[in-house]
C-alpha distance (Angstrom), angle and dihedral (degrees) to the residues before:
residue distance angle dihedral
X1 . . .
X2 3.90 . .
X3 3.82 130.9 .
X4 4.17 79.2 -91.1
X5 4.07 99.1 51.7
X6 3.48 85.5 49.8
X7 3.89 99.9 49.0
X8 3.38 87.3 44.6
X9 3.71 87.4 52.3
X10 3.75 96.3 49.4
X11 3.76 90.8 53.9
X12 3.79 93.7 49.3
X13 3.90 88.3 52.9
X14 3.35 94.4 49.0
X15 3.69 100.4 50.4
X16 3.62 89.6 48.1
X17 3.68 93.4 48.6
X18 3.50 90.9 55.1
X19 3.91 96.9 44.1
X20 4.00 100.5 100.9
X21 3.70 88.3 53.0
X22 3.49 93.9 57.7
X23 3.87 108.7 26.8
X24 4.34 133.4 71.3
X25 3.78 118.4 -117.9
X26 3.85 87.9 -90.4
X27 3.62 101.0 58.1
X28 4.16 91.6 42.3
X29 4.00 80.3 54.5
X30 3.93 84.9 53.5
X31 3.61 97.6 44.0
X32 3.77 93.2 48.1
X33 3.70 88.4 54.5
X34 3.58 92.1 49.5
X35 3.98 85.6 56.9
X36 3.60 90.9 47.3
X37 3.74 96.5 64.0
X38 3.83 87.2 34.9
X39 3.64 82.1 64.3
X40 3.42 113.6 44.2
X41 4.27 89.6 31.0
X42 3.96 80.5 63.7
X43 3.88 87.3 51.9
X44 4.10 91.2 55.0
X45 3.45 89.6 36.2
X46 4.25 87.3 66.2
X47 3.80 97.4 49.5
X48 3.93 93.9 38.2
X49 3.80 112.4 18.9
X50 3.89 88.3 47.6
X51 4.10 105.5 21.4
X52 3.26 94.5 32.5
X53 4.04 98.4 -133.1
X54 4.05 109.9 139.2
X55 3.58 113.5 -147.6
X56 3.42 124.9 167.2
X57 4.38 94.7 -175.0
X58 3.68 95.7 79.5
X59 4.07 82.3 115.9
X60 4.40 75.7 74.5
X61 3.87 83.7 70.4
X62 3.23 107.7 35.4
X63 3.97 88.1 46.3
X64 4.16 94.6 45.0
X65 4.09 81.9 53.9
X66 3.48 97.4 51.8
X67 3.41 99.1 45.8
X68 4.34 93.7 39.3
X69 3.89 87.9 60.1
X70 4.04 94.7 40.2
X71 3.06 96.0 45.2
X72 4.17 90.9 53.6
X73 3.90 91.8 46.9
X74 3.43 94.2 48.2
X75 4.17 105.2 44.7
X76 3.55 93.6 27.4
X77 4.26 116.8 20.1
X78 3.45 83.6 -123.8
X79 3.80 95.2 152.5
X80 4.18 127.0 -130.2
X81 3.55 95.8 -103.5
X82 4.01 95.0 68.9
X83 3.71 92.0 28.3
X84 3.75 88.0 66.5
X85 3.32 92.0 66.5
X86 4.13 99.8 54.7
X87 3.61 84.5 43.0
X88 4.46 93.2 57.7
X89 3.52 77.8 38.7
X90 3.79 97.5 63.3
X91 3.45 104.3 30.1
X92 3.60 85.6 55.2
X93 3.94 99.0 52.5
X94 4.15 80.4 43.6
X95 3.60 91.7 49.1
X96 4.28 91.8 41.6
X97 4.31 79.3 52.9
X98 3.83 94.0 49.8
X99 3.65 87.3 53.2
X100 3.36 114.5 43.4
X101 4.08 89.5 49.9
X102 3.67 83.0 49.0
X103 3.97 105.0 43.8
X104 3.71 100.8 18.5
X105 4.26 79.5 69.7
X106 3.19 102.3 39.8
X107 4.19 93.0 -106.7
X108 3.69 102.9 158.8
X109 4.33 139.0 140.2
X110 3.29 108.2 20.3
X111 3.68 112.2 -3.7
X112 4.03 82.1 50.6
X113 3.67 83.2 72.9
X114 3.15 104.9 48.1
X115 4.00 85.1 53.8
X116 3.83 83.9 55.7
X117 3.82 91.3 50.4
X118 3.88 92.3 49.1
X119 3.10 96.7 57.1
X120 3.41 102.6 47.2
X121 3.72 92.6 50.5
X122 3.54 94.1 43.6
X123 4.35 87.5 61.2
X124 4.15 81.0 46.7
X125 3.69 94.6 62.2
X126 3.98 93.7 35.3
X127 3.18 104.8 51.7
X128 3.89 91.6 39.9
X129 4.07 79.8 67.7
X130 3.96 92.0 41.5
X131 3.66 93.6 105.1
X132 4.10 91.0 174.3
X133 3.61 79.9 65.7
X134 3.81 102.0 39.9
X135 3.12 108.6 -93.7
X136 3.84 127.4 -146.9
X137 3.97 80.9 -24.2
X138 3.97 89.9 67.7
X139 3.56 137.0 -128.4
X140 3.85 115.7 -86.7
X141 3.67 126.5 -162.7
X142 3.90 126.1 -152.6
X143 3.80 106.7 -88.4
X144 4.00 109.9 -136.1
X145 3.75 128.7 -167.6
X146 3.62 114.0 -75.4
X147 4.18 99.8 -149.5
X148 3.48 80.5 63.0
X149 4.29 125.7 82.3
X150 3.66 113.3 -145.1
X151 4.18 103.2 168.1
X152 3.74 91.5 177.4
X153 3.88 99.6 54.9
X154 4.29 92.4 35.0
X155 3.91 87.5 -115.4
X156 3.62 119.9 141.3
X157 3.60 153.8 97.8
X158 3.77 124.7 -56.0
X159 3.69 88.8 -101.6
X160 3.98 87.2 66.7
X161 4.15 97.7 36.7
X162 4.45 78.1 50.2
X163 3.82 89.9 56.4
X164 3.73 103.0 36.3
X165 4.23 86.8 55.2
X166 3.88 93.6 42.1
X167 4.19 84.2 49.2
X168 3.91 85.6 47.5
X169 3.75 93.4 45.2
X170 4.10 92.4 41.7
X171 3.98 80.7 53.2
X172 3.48 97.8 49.5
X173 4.08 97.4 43.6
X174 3.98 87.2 48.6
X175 3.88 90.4 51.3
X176 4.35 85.5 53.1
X177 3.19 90.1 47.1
X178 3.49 97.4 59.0
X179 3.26 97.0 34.7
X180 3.79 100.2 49.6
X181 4.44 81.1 61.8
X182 3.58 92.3 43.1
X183 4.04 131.1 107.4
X184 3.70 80.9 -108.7
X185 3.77 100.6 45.1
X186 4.01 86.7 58.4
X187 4.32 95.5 43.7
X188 4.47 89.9 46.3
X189 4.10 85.6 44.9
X190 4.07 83.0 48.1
X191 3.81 96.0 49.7
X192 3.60 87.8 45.2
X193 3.54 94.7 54.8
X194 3.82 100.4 41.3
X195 3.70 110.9 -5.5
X196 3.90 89.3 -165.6
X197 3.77 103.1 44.7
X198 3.94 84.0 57.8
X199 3.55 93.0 56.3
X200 3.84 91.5 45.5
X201 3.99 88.6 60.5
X202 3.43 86.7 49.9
X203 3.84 111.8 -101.0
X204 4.04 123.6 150.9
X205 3.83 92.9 -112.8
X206 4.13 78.3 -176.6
X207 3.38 106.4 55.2
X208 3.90 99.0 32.8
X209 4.43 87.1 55.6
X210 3.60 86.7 47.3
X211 4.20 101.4 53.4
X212 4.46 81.4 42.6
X213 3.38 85.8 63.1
X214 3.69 101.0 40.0
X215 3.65 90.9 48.5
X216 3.93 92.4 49.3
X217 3.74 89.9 40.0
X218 4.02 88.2 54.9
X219 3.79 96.1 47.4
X220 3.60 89.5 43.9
X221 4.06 97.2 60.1
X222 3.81 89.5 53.1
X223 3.40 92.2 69.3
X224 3.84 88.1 44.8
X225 3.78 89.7 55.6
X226 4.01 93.2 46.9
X227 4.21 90.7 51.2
X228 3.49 88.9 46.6
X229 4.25 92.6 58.2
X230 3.58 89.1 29.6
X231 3.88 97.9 63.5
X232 3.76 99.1 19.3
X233 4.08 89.5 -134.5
X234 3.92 148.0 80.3
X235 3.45 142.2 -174.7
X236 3.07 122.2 168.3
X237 4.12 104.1 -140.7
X238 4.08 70.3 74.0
X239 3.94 110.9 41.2
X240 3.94 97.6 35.5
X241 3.77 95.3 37.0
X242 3.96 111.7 123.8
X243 4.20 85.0 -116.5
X244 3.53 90.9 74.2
X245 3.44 100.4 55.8
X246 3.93 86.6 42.4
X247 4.23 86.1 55.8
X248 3.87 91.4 58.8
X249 3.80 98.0 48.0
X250 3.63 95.8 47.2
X251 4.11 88.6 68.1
X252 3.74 95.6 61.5
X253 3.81 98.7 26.6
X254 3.99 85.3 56.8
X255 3.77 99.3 34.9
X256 3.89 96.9 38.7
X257 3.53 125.4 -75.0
X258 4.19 116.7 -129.7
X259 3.95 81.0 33.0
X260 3.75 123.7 118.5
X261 3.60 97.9 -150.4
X262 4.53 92.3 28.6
X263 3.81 90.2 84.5
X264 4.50 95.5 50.6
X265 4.09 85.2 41.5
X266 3.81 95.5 54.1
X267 3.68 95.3 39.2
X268 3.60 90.2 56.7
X269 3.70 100.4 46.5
X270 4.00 83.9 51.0
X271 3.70 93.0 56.0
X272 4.02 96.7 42.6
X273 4.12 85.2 40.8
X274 3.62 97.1 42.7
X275 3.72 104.7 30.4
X276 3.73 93.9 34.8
X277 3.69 97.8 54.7
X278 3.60 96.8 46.9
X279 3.84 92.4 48.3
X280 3.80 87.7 51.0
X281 4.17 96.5 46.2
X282 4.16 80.3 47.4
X283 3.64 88.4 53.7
X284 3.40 95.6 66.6
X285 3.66 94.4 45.9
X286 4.09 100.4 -98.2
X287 3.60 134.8 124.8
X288 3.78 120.9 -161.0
X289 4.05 105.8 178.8
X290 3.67 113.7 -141.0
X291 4.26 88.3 27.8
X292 3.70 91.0 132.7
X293 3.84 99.4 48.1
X294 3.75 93.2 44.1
X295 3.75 87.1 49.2
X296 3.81 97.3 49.9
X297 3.91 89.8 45.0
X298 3.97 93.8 54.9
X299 3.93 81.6 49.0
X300 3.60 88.5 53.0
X301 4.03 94.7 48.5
X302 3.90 92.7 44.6
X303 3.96 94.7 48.2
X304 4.37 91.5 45.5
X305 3.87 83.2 43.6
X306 3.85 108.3 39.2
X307 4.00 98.0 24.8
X308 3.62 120.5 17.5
X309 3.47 96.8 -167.2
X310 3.45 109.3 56.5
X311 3.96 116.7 -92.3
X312 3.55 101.8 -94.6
X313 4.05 97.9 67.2
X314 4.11 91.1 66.4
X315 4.02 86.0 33.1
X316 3.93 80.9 53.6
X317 3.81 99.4 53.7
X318 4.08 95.8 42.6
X319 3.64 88.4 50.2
X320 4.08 86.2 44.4
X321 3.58 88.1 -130.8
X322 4.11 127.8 142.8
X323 3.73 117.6 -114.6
């Protein structure tokens, strides 16, 4: 990044550091959604914006997390901290399963997505059976008091949920960032521009696909684990349904996908157009169901129609700052 990005950068820190000094309880709840999707839209950004693989089942991953590290608090006090790490662990053999059926025969475009839709659906109706789990009834955690910090358990005040996602979307930005200048940043942005030329020059289409997806799949299931401790429930009609993995595309797709800072600039204009909308039409005492849906998908139509590439790449080059 150039002496801009990293102003830029600086700023953005530092108005999100200061946040929870400044905001109620019901705009810290905003922000930390706003890092949530910054998060995991930085984990579909890797496998699509760079590789060039569209899947639209990353709700699989982010459900299989939530439900890994539930499930071990809740059978077996086993707290979130260590759960984390069964829950990367799975979605990553899941994710290394996905892929090899998918790339190891030559499934890719459209079909590819499909795949990713499968699977994803097939969890939905699974675990809806999975009655050690819950079942369609939903898995419920044991609410704690929320003036009171417990770092061990993931029980807190919004303050602490705020920080935690910021830390997790700080992690996850850092990790692009790298990544993006990395020998494998340049071979997924070659497969994704000609999949064929980059096995001409002699580059392991196979295995470079299959550690995108791992790596998305990973980053993906931590912000199943944080929903999971952040609203003490799960079904999975909710965390597998096909409009979760639509929610985390939508960031980079609107911001700019391949971008680092596409995915945090189209999860914010989601919140503010989403969330601000429907808090103004409540306002004035109306309720229009589906408001925030239709909202996001005339957002979707305008960016695809008007600006291709997401609104941050032209935002990028008036504000003379790199991608």
């Amino acid at each position: 990044m150039n002496s801009r990005a990293l102003l830029l950068l600086a700023g953005l820190s530092a108005v999100l550091l200061w946040l929870p000094f400044i905001a109620s309880d019901y705009l810290l709840s905003v922000g930390t959604l706003f890092l949530f999707f910054a998060c995991t839209g930085q984990a579909w950004n890797i496998l699509m914006g760079l590789a060039g693989q569209l899947s639209l089942g990353h709700s699989l991953y982010l459900g299989i997390g939530a439900y890994a590290a539930a499930a071990l608090h809740y059978h077996f006090g086993v707290g979130p901290w260590a759960g984390l790490w069964f829950a990367v662990a799975l979605c990553v053999g899941l994710s290394a399963v996905v892929g090899a059926l998918a790339f190891r025969y030559g499934i890719s475009g459209v079909h590819f997505t499909l795949l990713t839709i499968a699977f994803a659906e097939s969890a939905r109706i699974g675990f809806d059976h999975f009655s050690w789990l819950g079942g369609s009834g939903g898995l419920f955690l044991k609410v704690a008091q929320r003036d009171q910090i417990d770092w061990i358990n993931l029980r807190g005040t919004p303050t602490m949920f705020y920080y935690v996602m910021l830390a997790l979307a700080a992690g996850a930005f850092a990790l692009s960032a790298w990544l993006i200048s990395s020998r494998a940043g340049y071979y997924w942005q070659a497969i994704r521009e000609n999949e064929e030329a980059a096995r001409a020059l002699g580059i392991d289409t196979f295995r470079w696909k299959m550690l995108a997806m791992m790596i998305s799949a990973a980053l993906t299931s931590l912000g199943g684990v944080f929903l999971a401790f952040y609203y003490n429930h799960l079904f999975p009609e909710q965390i597998f349904h096909i409009s979760r993995s639509i929610e985390i595309i939508l960031g980079p797709i609107i911001g700019g996908m391949g971008t680092l800072f596409g995915p945090i600039l189209g999860a914010a204009l989601l919140i503010l157009l989403g969330d601000g909308v429907t808090e103004l039409i409540a306002a004035y005492g109306w309720e229009i169901p589906g408001l925030k849906q239709l909202i996001y998908g005339i957002a979707l139509w305008l960016v695809i129609t008007i600006l291709p590439q997401g609104v941050w790449p032209p935002l990028a080059r008036k504000l003379g700052v790199s991608k």
